[in-house]
Jmol script that loads the backbone (N, CA, C; Angstrom):
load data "model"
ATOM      1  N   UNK A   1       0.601  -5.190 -38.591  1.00  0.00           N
ATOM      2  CA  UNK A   1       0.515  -5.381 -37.162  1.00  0.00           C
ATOM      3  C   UNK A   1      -0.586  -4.472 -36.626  1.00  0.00           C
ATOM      4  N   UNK A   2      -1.098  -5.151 -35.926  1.00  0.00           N
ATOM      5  CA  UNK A   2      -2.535  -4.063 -35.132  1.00  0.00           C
ATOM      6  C   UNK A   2      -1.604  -3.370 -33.862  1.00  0.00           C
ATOM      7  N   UNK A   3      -2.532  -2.175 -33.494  1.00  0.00           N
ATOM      8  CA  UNK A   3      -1.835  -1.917 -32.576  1.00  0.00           C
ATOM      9  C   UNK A   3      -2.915  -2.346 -31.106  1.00  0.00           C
ATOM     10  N   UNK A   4      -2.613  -2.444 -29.984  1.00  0.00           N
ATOM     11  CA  UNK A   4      -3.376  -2.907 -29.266  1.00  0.00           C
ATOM     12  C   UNK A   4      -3.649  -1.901 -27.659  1.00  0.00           C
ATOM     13  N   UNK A   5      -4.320  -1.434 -26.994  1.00  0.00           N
ATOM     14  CA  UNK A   5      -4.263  -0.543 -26.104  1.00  0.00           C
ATOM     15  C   UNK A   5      -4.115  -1.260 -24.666  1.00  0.00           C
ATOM     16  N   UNK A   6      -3.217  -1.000 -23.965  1.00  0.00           N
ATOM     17  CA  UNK A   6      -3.107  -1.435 -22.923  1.00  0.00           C
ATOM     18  C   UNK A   6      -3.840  -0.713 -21.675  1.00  0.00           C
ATOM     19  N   UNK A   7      -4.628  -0.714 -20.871  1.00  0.00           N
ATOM     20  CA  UNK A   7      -5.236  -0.102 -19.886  1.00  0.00           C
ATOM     21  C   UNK A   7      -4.491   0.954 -18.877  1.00  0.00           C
ATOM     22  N   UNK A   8      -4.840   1.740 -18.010  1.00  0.00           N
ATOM     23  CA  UNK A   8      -3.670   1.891 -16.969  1.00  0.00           C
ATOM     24  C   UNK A   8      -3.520   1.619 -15.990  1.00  0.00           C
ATOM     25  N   UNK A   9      -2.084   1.438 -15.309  1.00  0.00           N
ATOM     26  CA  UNK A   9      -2.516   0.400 -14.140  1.00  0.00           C
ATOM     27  C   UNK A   9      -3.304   1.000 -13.266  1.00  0.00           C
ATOM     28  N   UNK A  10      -3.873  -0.057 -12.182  1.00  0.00           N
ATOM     29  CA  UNK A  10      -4.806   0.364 -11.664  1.00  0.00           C
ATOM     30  C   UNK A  10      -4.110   1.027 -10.556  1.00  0.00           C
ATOM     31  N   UNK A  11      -4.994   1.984  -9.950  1.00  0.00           N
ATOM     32  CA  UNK A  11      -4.340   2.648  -8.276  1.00  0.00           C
ATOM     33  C   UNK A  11      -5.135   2.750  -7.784  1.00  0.00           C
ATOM     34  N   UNK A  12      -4.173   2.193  -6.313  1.00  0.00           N
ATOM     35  CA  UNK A  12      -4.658   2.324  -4.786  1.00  0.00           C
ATOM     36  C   UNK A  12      -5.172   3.578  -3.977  1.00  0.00           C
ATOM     37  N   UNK A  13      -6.134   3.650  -3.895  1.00  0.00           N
ATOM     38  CA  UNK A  13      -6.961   4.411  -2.743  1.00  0.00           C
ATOM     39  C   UNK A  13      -5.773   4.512  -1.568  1.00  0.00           C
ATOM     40  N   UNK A  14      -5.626   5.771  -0.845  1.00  0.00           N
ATOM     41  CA  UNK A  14      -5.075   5.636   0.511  1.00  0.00           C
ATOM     42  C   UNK A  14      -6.527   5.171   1.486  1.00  0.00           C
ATOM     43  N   UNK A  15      -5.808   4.779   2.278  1.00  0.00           N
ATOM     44  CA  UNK A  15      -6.923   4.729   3.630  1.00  0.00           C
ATOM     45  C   UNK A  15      -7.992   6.119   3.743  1.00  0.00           C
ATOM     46  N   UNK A  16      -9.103   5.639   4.166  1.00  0.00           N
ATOM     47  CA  UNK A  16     -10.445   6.605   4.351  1.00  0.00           C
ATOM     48  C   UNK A  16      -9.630   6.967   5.863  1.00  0.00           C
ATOM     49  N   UNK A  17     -10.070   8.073   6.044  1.00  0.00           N
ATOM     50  CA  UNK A  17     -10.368   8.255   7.501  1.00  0.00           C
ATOM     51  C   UNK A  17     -10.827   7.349   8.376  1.00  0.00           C
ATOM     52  N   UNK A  18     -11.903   6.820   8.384  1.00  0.00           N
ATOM     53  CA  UNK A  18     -12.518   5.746   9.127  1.00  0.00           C
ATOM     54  C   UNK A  18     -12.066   4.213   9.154  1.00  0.00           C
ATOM     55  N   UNK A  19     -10.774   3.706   8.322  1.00  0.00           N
ATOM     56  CA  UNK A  19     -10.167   2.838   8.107  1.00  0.00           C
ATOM     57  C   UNK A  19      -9.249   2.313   8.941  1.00  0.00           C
ATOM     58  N   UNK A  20      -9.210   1.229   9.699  1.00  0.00           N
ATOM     59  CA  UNK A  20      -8.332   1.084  10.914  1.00  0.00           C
ATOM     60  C   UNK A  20      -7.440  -0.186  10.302  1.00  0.00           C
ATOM     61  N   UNK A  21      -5.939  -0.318  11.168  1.00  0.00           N
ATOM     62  CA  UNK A  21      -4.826  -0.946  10.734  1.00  0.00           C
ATOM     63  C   UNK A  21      -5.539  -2.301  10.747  1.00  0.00           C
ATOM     64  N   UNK A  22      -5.398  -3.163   9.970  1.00  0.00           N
ATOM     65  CA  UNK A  22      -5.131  -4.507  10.807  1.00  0.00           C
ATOM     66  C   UNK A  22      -4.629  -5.280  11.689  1.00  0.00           C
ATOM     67  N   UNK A  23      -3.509  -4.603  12.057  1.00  0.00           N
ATOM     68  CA  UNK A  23      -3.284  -5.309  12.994  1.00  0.00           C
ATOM     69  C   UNK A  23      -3.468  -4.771  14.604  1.00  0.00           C
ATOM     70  N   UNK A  24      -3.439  -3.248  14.745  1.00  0.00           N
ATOM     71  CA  UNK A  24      -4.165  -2.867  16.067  1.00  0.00           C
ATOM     72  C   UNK A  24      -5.342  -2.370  16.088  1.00  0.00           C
ATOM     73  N   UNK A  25      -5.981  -1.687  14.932  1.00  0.00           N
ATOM     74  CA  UNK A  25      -7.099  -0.794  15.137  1.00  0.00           C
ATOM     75  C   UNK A  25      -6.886   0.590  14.956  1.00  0.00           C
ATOM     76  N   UNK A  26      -5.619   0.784  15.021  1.00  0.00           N
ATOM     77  CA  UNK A  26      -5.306   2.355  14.943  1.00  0.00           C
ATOM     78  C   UNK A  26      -5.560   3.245  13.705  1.00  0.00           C
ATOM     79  N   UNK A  27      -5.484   4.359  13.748  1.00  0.00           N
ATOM     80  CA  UNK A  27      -6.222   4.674  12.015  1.00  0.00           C
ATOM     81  C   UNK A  27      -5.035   4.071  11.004  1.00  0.00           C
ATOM     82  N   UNK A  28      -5.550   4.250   9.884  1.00  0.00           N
ATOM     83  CA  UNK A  28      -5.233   3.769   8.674  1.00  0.00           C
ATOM     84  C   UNK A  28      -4.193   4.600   8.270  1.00  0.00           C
ATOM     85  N   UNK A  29      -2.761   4.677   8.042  1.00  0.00           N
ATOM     86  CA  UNK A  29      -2.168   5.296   7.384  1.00  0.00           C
ATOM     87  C   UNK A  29      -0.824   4.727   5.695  1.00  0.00           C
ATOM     88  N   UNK A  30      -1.030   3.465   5.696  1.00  0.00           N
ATOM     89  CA  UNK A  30      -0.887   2.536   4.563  1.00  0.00           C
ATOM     90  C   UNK A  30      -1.668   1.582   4.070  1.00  0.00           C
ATOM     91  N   UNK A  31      -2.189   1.567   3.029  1.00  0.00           N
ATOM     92  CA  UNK A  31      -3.169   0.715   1.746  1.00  0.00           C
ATOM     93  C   UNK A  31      -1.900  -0.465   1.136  1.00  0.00           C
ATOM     94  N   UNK A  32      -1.761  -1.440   1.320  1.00  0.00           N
ATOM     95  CA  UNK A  32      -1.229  -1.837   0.284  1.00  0.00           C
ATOM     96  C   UNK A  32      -1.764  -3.173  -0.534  1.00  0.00           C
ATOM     97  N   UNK A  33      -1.872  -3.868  -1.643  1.00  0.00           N
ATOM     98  CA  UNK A  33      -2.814  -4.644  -2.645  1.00  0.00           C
ATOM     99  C   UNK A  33      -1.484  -5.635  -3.011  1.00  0.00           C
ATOM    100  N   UNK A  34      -1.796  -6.783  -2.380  1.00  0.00           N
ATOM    101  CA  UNK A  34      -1.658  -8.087  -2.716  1.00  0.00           C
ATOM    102  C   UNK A  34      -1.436  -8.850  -4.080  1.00  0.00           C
ATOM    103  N   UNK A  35      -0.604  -9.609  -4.667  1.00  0.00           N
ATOM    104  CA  UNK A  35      -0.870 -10.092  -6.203  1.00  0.00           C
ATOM    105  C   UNK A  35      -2.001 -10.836  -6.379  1.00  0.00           C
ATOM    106  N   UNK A  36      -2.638 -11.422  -5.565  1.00  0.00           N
ATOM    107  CA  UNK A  36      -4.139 -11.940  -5.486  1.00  0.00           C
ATOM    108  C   UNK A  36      -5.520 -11.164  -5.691  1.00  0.00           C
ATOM    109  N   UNK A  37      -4.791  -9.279  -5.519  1.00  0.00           N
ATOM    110  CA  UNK A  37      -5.781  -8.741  -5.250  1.00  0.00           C
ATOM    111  C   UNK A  37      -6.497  -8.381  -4.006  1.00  0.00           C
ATOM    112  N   UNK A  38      -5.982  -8.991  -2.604  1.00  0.00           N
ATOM    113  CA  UNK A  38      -6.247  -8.236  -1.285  1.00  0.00           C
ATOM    114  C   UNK A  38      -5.875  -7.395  -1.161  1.00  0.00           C
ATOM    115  N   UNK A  39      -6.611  -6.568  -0.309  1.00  0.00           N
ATOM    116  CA  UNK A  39      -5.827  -5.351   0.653  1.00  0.00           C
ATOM    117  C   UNK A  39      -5.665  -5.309   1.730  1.00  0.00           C
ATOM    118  N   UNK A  40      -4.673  -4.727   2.278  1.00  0.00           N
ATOM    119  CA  UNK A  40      -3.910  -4.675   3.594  1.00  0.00           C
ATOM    120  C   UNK A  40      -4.340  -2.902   4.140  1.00  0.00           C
ATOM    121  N   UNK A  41      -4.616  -2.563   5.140  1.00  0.00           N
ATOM    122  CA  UNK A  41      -4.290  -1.125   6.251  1.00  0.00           C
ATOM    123  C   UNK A  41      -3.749  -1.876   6.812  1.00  0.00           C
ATOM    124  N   UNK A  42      -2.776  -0.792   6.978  1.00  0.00           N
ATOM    125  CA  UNK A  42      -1.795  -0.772   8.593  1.00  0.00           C
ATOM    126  C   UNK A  42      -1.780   1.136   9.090  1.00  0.00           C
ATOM    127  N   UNK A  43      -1.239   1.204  10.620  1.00  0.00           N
ATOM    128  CA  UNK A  43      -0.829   2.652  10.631  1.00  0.00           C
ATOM    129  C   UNK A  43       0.348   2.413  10.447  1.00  0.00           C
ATOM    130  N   UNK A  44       0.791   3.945  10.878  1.00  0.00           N
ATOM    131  CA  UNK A  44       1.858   3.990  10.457  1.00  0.00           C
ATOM    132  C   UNK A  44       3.273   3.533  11.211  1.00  0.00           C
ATOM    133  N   UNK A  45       3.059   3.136  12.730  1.00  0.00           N
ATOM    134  CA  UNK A  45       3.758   2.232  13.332  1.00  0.00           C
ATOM    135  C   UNK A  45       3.972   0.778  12.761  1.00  0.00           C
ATOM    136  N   UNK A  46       2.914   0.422  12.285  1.00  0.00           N
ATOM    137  CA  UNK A  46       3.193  -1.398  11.855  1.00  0.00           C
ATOM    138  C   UNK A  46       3.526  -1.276  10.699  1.00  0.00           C
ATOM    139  N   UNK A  47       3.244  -0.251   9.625  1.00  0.00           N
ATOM    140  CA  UNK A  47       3.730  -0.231   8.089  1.00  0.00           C
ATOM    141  C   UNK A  47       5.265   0.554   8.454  1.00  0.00           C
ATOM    142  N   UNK A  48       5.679   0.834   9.078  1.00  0.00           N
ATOM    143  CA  UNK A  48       7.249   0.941   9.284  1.00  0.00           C
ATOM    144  C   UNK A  48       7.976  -0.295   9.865  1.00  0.00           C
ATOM    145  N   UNK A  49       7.430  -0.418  10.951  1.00  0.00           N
ATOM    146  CA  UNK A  49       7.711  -1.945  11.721  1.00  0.00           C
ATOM    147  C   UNK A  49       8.293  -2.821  10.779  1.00  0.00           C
ATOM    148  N   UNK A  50       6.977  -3.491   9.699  1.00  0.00           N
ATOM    149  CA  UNK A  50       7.148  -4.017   8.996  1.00  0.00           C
ATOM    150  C   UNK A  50       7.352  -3.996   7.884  1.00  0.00           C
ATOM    151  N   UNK A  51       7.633  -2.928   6.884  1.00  0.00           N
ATOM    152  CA  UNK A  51       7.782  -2.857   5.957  1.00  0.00           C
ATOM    153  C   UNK A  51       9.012  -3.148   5.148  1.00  0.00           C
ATOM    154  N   UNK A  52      10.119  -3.925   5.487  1.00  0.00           N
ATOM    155  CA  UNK A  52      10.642  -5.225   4.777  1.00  0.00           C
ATOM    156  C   UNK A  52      10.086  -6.290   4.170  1.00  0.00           C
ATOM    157  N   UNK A  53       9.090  -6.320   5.388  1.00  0.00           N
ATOM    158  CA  UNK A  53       8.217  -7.717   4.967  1.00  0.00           C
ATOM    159  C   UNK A  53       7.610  -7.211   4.250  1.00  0.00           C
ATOM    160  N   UNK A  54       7.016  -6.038   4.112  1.00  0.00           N
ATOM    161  CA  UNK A  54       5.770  -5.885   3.130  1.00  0.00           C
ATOM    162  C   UNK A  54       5.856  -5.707   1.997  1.00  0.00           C
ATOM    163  N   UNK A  55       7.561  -5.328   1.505  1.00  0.00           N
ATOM    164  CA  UNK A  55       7.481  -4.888   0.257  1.00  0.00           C
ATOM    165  C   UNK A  55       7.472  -5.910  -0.008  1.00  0.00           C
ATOM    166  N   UNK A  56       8.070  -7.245   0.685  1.00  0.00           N
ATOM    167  CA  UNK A  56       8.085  -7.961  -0.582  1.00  0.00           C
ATOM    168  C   UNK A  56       6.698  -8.891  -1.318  1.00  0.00           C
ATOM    169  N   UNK A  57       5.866  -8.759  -0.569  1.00  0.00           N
ATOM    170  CA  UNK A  57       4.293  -8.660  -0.911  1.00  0.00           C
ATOM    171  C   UNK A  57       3.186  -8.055  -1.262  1.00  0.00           C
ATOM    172  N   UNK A  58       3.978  -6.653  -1.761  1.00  0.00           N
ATOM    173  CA  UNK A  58       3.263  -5.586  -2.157  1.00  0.00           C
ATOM    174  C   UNK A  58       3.313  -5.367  -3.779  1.00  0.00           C
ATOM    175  N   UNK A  59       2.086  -5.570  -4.492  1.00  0.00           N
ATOM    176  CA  UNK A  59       1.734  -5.198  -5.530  1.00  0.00           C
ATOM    177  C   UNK A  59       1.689  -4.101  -6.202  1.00  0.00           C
ATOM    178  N   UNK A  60       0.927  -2.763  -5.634  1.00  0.00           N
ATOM    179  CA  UNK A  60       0.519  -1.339  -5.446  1.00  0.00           C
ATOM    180  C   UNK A  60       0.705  -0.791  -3.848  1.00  0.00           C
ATOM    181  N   UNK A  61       0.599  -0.032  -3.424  1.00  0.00           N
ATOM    182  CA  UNK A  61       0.810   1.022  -2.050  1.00  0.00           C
ATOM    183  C   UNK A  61      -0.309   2.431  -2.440  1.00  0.00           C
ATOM    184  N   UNK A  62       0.138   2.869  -1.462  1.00  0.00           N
ATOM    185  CA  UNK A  62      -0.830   4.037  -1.380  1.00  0.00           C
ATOM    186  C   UNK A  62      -0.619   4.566   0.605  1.00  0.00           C
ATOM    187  N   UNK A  63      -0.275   5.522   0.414  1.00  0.00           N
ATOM    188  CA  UNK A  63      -0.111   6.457   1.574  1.00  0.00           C
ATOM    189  C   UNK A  63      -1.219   7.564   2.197  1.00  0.00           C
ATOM    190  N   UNK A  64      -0.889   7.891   2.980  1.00  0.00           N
ATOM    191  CA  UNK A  64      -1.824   9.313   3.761  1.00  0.00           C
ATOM    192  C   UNK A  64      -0.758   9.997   3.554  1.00  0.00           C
ATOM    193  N   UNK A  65      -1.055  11.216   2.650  1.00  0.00           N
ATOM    194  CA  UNK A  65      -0.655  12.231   2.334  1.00  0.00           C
ATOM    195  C   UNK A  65       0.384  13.045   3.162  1.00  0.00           C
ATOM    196  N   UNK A  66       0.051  12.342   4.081  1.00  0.00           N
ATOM    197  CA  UNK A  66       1.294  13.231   5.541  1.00  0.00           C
ATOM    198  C   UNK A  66       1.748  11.730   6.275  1.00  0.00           C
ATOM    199  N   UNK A  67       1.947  10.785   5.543  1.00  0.00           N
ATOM    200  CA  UNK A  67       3.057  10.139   6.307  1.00  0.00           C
ATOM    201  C   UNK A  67       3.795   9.568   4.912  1.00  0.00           C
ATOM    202  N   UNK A  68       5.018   9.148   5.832  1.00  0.00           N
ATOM    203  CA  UNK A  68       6.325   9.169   4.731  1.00  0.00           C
ATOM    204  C   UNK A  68       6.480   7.236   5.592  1.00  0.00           C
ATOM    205  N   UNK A  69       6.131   6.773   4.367  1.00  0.00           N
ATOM    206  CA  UNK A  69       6.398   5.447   4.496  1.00  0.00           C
ATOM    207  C   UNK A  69       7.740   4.604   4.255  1.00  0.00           C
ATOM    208  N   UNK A  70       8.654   3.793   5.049  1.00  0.00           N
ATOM    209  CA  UNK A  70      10.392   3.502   5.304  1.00  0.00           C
ATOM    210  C   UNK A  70      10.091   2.253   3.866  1.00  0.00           C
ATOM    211  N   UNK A  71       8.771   1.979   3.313  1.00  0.00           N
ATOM    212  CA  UNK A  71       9.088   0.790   2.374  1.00  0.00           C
ATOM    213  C   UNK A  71       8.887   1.695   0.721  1.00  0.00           C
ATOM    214  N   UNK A  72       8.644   2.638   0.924  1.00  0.00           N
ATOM    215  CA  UNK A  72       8.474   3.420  -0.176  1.00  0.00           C
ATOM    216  C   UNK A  72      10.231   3.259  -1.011  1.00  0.00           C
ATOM    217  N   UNK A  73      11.094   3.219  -0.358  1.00  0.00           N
ATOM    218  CA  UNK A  73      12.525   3.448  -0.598  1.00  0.00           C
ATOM    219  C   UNK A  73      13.042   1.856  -1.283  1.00  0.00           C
ATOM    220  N   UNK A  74      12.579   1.537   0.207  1.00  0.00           N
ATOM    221  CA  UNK A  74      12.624  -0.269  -0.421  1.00  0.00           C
ATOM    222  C   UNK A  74      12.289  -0.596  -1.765  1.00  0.00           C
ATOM    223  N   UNK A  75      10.966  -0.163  -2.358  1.00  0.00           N
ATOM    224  CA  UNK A  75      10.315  -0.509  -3.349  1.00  0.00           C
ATOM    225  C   UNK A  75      11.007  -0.159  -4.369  1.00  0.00           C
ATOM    226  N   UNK A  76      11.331   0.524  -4.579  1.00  0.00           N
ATOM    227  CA  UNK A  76      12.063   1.883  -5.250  1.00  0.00           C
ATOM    228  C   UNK A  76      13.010   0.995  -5.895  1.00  0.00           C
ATOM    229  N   UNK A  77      13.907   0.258  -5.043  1.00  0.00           N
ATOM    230  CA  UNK A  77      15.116  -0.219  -5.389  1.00  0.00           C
ATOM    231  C   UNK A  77      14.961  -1.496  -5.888  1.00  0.00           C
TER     232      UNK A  77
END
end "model"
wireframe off; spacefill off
backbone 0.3
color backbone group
């Protein structure tokens, strides 16, 4: 049997500074990557808001270091 190397998965960038939500404009405080391969910003009002919905469309995540995201838990489980 050969052995074969698997890569590692890939990871998400948090939001740049200069990165605004999609859906208001506000800064960037959740990254999250699509099974297609898109990416999503939100702040951190709409990535709480919504983050039922999001886990279940979330591939990878990625946070700002100082916010504590409500789908992180979700995911988890």
């Amino acid at each position: 049997m050969t052995p074969t190397l698997t890569p590692p998965p890939e990871t998400v960038a948090p939001p740049a500074a200069d990165e605004r939500c999609d859906r208001c404009n506000a800064a960037g405080k959740l990254r999250i990557t699509l099974a297609g391969g898109s990416e999503l910003v939100f702040c951190g009002h709409h990535a709480n808001k919504y983050a039922e919905d999001l886990v279940k469309i979330t591939v990878r995540y990625a946070t700002d270091p100082e916010f504590t995201w409500r789908g992180a838990d979700l995911m988890a489980n």
